[in-house]
N, C-alpha and C positions, 0 to 999 in steps of 0.2 A: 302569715309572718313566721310559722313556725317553721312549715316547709321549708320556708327558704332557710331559715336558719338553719335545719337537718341538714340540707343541701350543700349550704356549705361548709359544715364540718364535715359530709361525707368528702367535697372536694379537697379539703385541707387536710384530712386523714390520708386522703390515697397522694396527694403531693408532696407529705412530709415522710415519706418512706426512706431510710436510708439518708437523711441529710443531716439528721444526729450520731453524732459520734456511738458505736455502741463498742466497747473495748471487747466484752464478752465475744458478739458477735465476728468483731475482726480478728479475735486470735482464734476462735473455731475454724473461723476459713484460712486462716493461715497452716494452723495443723491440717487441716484437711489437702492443702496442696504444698505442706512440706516438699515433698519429693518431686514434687515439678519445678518449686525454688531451688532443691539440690543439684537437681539436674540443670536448670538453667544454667547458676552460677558454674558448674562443674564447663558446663560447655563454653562459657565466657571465659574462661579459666584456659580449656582447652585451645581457644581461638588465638589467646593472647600466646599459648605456648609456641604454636603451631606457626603465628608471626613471628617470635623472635627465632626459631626454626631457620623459616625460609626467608627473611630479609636478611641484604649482606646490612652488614654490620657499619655507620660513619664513626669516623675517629676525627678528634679535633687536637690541634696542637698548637700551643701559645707561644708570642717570642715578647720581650719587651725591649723596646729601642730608644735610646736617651739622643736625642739628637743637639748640636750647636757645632759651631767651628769658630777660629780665629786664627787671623794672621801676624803672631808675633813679631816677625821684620818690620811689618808697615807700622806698626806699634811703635820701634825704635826709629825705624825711619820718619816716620811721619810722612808717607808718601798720599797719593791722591786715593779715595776711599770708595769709591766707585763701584767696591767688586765686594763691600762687606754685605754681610746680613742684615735685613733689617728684623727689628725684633715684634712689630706688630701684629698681624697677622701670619705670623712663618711658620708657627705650627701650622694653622689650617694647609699653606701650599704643603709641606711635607705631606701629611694626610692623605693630600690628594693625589700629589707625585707616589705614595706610596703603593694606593688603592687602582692604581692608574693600570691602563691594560700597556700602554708603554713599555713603565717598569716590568708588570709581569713577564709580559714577551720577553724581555732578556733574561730575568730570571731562569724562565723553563727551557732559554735556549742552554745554559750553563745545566741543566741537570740530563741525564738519561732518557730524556723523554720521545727521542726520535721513533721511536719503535716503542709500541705497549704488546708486552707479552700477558697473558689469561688462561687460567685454569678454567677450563668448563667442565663443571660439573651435572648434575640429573637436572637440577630447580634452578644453582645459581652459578656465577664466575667472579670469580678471585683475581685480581689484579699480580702477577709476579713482579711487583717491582724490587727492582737488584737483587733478584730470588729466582728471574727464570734459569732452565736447565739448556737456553739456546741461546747462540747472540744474533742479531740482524744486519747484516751491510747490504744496504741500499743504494740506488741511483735511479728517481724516478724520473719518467720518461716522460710519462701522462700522469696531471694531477688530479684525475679521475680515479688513479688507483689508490687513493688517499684513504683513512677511516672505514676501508673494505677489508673485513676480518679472514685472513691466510692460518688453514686448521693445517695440524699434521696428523701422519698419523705413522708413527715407528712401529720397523718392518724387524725383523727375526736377524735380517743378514746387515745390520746396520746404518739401512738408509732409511727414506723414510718417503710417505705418500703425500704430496703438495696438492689440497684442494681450497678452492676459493670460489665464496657464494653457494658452496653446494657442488660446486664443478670441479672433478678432479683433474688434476693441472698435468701429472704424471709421476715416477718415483725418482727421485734425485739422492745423489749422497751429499755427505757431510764437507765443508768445505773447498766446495766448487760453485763457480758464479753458473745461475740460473738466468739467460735471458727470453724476457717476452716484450711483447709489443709495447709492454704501457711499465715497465720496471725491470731493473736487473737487483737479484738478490743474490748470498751470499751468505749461508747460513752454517754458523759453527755450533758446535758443541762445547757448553761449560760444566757442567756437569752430569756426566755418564751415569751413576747412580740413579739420577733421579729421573733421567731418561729410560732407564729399564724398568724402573717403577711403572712407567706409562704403557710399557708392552705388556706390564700382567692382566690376564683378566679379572684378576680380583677389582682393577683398579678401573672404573668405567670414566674414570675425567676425560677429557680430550684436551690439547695445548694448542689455542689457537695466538696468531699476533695479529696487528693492525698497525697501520706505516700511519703516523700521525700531519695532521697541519698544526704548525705551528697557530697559526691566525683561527684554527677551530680549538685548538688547547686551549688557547688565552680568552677567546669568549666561553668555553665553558668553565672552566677556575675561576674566573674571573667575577661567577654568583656565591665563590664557595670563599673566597677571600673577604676578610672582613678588618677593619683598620678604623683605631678609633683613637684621639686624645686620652691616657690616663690621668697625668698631671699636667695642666701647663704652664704653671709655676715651675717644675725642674724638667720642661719639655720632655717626658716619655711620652710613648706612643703605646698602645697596644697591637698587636697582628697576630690573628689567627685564621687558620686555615684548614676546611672540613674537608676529606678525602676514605673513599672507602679502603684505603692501603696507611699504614699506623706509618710508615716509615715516611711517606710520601709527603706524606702533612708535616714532617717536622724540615725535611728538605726543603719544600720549596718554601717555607717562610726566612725559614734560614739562609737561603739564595736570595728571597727580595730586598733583606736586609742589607747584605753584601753587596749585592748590584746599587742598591741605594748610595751606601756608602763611597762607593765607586763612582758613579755616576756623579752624586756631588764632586765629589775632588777634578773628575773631569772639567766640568762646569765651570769651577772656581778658579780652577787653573789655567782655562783657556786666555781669559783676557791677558792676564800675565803673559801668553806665551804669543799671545797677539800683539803685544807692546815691543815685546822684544823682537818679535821680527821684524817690524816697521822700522824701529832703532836700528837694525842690522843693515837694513837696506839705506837707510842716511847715512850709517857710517863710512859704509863701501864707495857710498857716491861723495862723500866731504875728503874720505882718507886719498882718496884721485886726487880731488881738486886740492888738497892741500901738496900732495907731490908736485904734481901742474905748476904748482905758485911758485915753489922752491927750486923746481929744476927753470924756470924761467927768470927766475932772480941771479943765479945762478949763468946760466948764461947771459945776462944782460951784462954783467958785469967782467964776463971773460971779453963777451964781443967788445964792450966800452974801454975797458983796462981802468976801472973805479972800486978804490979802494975808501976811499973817505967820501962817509955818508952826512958828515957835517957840512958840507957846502951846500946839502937843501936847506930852503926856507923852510925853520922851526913853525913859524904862525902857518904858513901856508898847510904843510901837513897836519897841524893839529887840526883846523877847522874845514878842510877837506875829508880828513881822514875819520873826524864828528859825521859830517855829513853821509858819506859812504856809507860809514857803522847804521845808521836810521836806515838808509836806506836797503839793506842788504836785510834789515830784521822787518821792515815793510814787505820786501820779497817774501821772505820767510812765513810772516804772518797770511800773503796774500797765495803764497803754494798751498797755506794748511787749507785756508777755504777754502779752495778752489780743488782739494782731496777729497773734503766733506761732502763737499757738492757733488762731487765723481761718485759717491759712495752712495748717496742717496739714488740715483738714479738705475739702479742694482734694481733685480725682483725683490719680493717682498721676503720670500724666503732666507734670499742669502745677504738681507742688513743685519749688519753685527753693529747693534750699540758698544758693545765693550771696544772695537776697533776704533771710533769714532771719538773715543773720550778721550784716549790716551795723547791723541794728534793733538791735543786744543792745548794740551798740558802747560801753561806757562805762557800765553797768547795774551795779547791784550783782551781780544774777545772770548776768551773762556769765559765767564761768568755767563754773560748772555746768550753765547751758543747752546752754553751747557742746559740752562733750564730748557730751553726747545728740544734737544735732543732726547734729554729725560722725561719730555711729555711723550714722544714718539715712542722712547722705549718701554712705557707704561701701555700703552696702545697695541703695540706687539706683545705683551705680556697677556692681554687682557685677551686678543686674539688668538695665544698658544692657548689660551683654556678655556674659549669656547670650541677652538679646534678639538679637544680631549671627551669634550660632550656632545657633538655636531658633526655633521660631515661636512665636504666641501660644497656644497651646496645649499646648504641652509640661510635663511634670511637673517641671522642673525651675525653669520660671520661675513655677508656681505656688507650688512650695514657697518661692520668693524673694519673692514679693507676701505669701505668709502673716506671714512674718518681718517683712517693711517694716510691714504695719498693726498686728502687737505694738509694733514699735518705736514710731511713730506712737501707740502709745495709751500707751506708757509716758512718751514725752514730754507727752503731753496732760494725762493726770494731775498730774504733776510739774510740769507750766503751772497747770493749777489749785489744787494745792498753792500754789503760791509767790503765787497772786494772793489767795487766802483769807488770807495771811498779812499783806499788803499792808493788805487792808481793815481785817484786825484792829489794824493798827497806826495805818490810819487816823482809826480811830473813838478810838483812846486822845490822838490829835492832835489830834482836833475835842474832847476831852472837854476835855482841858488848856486851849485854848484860851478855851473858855467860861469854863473857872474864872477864867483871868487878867482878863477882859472882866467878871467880876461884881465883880472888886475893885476895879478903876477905874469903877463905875457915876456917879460924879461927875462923868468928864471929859467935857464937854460932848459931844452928840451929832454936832454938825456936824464940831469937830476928829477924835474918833473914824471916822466917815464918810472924809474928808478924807484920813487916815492910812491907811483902808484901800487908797481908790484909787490911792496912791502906791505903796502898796506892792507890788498888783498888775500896777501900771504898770512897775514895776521889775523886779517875776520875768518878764513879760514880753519885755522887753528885753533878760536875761544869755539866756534862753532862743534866744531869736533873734538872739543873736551868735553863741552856741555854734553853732546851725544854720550860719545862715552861716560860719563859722570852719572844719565838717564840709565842706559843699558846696566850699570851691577846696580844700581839700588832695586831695577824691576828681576834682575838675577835672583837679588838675593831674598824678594819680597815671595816669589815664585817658590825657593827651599824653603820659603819661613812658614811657605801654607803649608799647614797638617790638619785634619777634619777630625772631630771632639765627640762624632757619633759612639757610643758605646753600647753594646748587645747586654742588658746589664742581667736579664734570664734569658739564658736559653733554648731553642728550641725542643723538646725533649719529645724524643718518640713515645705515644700515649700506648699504655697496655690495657686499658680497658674504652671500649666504646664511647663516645658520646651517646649514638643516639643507634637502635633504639636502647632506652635506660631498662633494661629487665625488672629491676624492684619495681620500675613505675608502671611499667606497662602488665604486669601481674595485677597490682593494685588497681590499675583504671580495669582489667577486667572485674577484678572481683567486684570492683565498686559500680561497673554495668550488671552486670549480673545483680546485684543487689537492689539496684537501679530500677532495671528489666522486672524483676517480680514484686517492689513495690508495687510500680503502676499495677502490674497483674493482679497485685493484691486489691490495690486501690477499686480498680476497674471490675474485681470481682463484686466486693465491696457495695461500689454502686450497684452494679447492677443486681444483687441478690435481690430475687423478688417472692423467696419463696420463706414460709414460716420457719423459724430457729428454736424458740421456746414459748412456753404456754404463758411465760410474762410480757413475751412480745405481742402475744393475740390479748392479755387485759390490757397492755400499754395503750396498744391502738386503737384498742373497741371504746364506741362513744357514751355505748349504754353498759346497765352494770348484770355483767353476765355472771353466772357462776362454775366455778373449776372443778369438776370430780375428781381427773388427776391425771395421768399418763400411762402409756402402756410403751414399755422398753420392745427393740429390733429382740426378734428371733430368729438367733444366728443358726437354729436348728432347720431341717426339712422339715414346713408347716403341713399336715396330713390335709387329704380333699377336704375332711367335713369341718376346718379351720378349727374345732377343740383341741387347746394345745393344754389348759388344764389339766384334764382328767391323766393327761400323761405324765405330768411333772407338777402336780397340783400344790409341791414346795418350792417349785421355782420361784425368782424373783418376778417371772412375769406372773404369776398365779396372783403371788402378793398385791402385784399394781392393781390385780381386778380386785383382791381382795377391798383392797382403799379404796376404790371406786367404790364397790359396793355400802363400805362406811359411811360415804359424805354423799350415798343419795339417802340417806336417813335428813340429812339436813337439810331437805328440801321438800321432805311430807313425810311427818309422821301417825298421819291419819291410817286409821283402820281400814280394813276391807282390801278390795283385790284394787292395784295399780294399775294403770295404762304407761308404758315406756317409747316412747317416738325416738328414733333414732333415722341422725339423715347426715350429709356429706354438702360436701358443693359438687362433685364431680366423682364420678367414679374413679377408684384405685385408690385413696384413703382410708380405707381401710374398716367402712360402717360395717359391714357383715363379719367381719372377724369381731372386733370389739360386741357387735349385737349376739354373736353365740357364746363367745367366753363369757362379757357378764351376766349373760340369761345361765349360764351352766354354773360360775362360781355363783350364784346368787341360787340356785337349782340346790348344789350343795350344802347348803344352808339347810335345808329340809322346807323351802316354797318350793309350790308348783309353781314351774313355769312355762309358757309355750309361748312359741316364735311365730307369727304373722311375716309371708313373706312378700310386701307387697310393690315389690321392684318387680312388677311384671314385666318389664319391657328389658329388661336383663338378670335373669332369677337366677340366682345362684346358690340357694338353702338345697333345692334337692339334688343338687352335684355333690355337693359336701359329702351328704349323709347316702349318696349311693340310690336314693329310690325315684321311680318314677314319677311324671311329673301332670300326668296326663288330665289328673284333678286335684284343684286347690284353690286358693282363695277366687281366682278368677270362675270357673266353677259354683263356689257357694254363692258370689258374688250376685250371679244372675239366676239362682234358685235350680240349679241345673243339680249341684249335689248336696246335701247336707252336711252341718259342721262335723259332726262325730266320725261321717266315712273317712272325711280328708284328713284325721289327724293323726301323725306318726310318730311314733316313739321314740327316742334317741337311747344313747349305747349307757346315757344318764340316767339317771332315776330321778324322778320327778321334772324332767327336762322335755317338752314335747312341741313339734311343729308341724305348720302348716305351709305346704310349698304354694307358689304363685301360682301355679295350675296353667292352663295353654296359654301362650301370649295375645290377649286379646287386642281387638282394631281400637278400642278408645278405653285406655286403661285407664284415666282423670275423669271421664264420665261413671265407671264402674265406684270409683271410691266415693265420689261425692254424692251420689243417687241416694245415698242414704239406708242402702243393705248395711254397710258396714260398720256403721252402730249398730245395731241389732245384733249383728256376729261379736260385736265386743261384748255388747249389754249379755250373752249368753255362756260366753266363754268365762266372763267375772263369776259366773254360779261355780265352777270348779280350778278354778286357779287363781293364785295369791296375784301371778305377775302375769300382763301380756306385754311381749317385747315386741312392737312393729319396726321392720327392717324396711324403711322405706327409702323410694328412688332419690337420687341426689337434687337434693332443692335449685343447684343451682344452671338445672340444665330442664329439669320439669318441674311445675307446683302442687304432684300430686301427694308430696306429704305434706301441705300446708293444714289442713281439716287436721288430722291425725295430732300435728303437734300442736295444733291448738289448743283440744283435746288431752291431750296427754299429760298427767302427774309429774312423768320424770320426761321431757324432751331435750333429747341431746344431740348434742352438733358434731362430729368428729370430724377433727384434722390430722393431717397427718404431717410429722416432721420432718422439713426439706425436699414437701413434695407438694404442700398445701400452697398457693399465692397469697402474697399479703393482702392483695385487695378482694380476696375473698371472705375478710374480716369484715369487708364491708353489708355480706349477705347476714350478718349478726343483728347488725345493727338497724337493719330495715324489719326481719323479723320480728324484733321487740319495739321498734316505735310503728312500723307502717301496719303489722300484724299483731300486737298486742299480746307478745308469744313473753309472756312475764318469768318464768320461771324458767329461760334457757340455759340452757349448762353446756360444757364444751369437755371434750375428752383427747388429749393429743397421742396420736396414733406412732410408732415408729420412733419413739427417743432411746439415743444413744445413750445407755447409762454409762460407758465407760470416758464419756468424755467431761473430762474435769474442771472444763472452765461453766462446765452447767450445773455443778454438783450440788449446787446448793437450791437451787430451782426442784428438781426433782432424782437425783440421786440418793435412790434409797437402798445401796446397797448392803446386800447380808453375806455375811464371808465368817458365817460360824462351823462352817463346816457342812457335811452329808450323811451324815450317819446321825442312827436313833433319833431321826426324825428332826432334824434340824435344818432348817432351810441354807439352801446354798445360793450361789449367785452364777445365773445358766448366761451370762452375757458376755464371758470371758472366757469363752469357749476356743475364740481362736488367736490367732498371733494379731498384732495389731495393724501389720504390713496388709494381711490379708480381709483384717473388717475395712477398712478403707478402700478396699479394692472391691468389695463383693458387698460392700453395704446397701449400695442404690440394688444388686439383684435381690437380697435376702431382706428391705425391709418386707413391711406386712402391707399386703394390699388386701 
């Protein structure tokens, strides 16, 4: 049961690495890769400048348009209403008449757009709108030569070199038509100055144009146009329009508006002017027939010699002349059908409802023609704008033609209907007639005769008053239309960009960049796996270890034999061994000579530096001390100290040499060691055979302390005996090079080995960094003279301990 429990706090120890917020932790690694955050953001900073550099620049420009209309004549007149606004939905059509590639196309036909002139520069090109130094006249031949960019390139004697696609075309002057196969051009000069500008060499732009399509203009503007309701309680509109030229963008909204304006009054005006034709052509044809009437009344009466028109029958003409009247407004009514009917049978294109209304005006059957015709023209309406979002092709504007030619025949019928009904009523008019005409067979033929032509003369004449009477009120209904659109802001040409915004796009860098080295922080963060402070190796050990203390980075050149003491023996690193040295008093205060086991999890941590500094500061104290060095399988005591190595503990090991030949003096007084001696084939077998007490048990006759410098535990176990054994065994780590789950070889030593009195020593700490200062910052800064300790960690600039801290800790 225990195991298991061990087991998994060792598992829960190494899983909870890093998944606690450690603020300490996270601003050391922050200061530590300062200058890679500077530099990020410096470069995100850079990228953003470097965009707004080489991107051309969009400019947007607003218009607002108040739209309504009214026809004050028809107002006074109170004529037929046919041709007004309705108020429902008519912002949305506006909207969409405005947004419409339609309108655009007229618009961009009314501006400069035939020709685009461009500055080309190194990276980018500049649009010359009503800015170039050339003009263009054209006649294209082939619309293949469309959207194909024509460079120049001006010559010293005033002409210039004509290339296209790359291909030079040949040298032309100024003012004379150029023809080729696929265009003829025609190129003037507007301004000279700025043409000599382009011959400097200072100046590397080149001026190239392009002959544009109309029908490719309008589909590209046509993403950049934007058109929206503002109020439509006082029907404004908003229109804006993005273009990389300031000037351009305020032109063409200010042209769609115009052209809009225009386009309605076309519109509104048409039916008016289609009434009044129609009236023009009755007039022509009644103003005959009433001549007709008069010159034959007229002569009846020269040929007859009748002077007194009293001797016709008064009854007979009244009720003759009743009849007639019916019958001649039957006619009238049965021509309008039977126009309507002519009219429908048109294409689809060319049915004008407004033509069709104005005919019924006054008819018995207006009421009922009219709702039919108004369904049709709802039909055709509904067709023009699927037309504006569909081709001709589409299934959706067939299903609307199907519909229109139902309707179309159901009017047609209901036209022929209504005119069969006419006829029938006509022929009961001609019958009546006759009968009245057989009862007066008495009244003389001439008077009869006589009577008729008056009275022909006469329906002629109401007829062609009414016309006329029709024709000015549609005159004046026509002057009374004026359109109530008002541009109520302006188009104004914008002087700073829309897009890109520079404040923003600075900001979004710095705020990537900011971005960028969180995560990097974050992401370091996680991933640190390696020791920080000596509160982080108690935080996560399970068992209760104890702290001797720290040893600070020596930013000096460490000498071979690792004694950095005896050279600066008031340095602050002197001091750390000194403390060391204090708090292994609180770990055995018993008499007699100590045992010291000193071990690592890995080599480069730093056990053989720490193992001779505190055997020398503890040396100066006035104990004997000697060094055991029993890292045979990588010795590095008689490299330090300069001497051979040929006999030493491996040697006495196997009774090959005696303890007293192998022992070496150091440059210390009372400081003495013994090297590993040859590298022996089984160095774990050599220490446990049990020589090596006996070499301890003899060396305790003449020394206070033995320090054994043994191999890294956690790569071989052959200093487990030793630190079993041993008074003071100590574990060194080294900081920012040691792993965290090497805290876990702590904690199996003291439960699975029984190693009770472990102590830990942390190898390589920055004292100069301030967010640890309270953990083990023990700095002295009283100075260097008359013997007063100074502080040897602040030895260099701080640019350069960050840069050269991983070469110069201590290993």
């Amino acid at each position: 049961m225990s195991e298991y429990k061990n087991l998994k706090e060792e598992q829960e120890l190494i899983s909870n690495f890093n998944t606690d917020l450690d603020i300490i932790l996270l601003l050391q690694i922050f200061r530590r890769n300062l200058l890679l955050f500077l530099l990020i953001i410096s470069t995100t900073i850079a990228a953003s400048l470097i965009y707004l550099r080489y991107t051309v620049p969009l400019y947007q420009s607003n218009l607002v348009l108040q739209v309504g209309s009214e026809n004050k004549a028809e107002q006074v007149l109170n004529i037929n209403k046919f041709q007004e606004r309705t108020e429902g939905n008519e912002i949305a059509k506006d909207v969409e008449l405005l947004k419409s590639k339609f309108l655009l196309k007229r618009a961009l036909s009314q501006l400069p757009l035939g020709v685009s002139y461009f500055n080309e520069g190194k990276f980018l090109s500049f649009e010359l709108y009503r800015s170039s130094p050339i003009e263009v006249e054209f006649e294209v031949k082939d619309s293949s030569v469309m959207q194909i960019p024509f460079h120049l390139d001006f010559t010293s004697n005033g002409e210039f070199v004509l290339s296209k696609n790359g291909t030079i075309l040949g040298q032309y002057k100024f003012d004379e038509y150029i023809d080729f196969s696929d265009v003829r051009l025609k190129i003037k000069t507007t301004n000279p100055i700025a043409i000599e500008e382009y011959k400097s060499e200072i100046n590397n732009n080149k001026l190239y144009f392009i002959i544009n399509d109309v029908e490719n203009l309008t589909n590209r503007y046509i993403k950049s146009l934007n058109v929206y309701p503002l109020n439509p309680a006082a029907k404004t509109i908003n229109i804006n329009f993005q273009d990389n030229n300031p000037r351009k963008t305020s032109d063409v909204i200010t042209a769609i508006a115009n052209e809009y304006i225009t386009y309605d009054l076309e519109e509104r005006s048409k039916s008016s002017k289609n009434v009044i034709e129609f009236l023009d052509n009755q007039l022509d044809t009644y103003l005959n027939r009433v001549k007709e009437s008069e010159t034959n009344i007229e002569d009846f009466q020269k040929n007859n010699k009748l002077s007194d028109i009293d001797r016709f029958s008064t009854l007979y003409v009244d009720r003759v002349n009743k009849l007639e009247t019916d019958m001649i407004d039957l006619d009238l009514q049965r021509n309008v059908l039977i126009e309507v009917n002519n009219s429908l049978k048109t294409k689809l294109k060319e049915i004008n409802v407004y033509n069709l209304l104005p005919i019924l005006s006054g008819t018995e059957y207006e009421a009922r023609v009219t709702a039919l015709i108004n369904d049709l023209q709802n039909l055709l309406l509904q067709r023009q704008r699927i037309l504006t979002e569909s081709t001709n092709e589409s299934e959706s504007l067939k299903v609307q033609d199907k519909q229109i030619e139902i309707q179309k025949e159901v009017l047609s019928k209901s036209l022929t209907s209504l005119i069969s009904k006419i006829e029938s009523r006509r022929k009961d008019l001609t019958k009546k007639i006759g009968e009245i005409q057989s009862k007066y067979l008495n009244v003389p033929a001439k008077e009869l005769e006589y009577a008729r032509l008056q009275r022909v003369l006469s329906i002629d004449e109401k007829f062609f008053t009414l016309i006329m009477e029709k024709r000015t009120e549609y005159s004046i209904s026509e002057a009374g239309f004026v359109p109530q659109h008002t541009i109520l802001d302006k188009a104004l040409v914008p002087s700073t960009p829309f897009s890109p915004n520079k404040k923003v796009i600075i900001a979004t860098g710095i705020l990537l960049g900011v971005v960028i080295s969180i995560v990097i922080l974050i992401f370091k963060y996680i991933l640190k796996n390696t020791i920080s402070s000596i509160d982080e190796i108690t935080k996560h050990a399970n068992s209760i270890i104890g702290t001797l203390g720290t040893v600070p980075i020596y930013h000096k050149d460490i000498p071979n034999s690792q004694l950095v003491i005896n050279r600066d023996p008031k340095s602050i690193i002197s001091e750390s061994f000194r403390a060391i040295r204090t708090n292994l008093q609180f770990i055995s205060k018993a008499e007699g000579c100590k045992l010291m086991a000193i071990t690592s999890t890995i080599s480069g941590e730093g056990k053989t530096f720490c193992a001779l500094n505190l055997s020398g500061i503890i040396a100066m104290s006035g104990k004997k001390v000697i060094i055991l060095d029993l890292d045979m399988r990588k010795p590095k005591i008689h490299v330090g100290f300069g001497v051979s190595n040929e006999k030493g503990m491996s040697t006495i090991l196997i009774d090959k040499d005696d303890i007293k030949s192998c022992i070496h003096k150091s440059s210390l007084e009372n400081l003495h060691y013994i090297t590993s001696g040859p590298i022996p084939p089984n160095p774990s077998e050599l220490i446990i055979g049990g020589k090596l007490e006996e070499v301890i048990e003899k060396l305790k006759t003449d020394y206070d302390l033995i320090v054994v410098d043994n191999p890294p535990i956690g790569l071989v176990s052959d200093a487990m005996e030793t630190l079993k054994k041993a008074d003071f065994p100590i574990y060194v780590f080294k900081n920012d090079y040691s792993r965290k789950n090497f805290i876990n070889n702590l904690n199996k030593l003291v439960r699975e080995n029984g190693i009770k009195k472990l102590s830990i020593i942390l190898n390589g700490v920055d004292y100069n960094n301030k967010y640890y200062s309270y953990g083990y910052n023990y700095r002295y800064s009283y100075g260097n003279k008359d013997g007063y300790y100074y502080d040897d960690t602040k030895k260099e600039s701080r640019i350069k301990r960050i840069l050269k801290s991983n070469k110069k800790s201590n290993s």
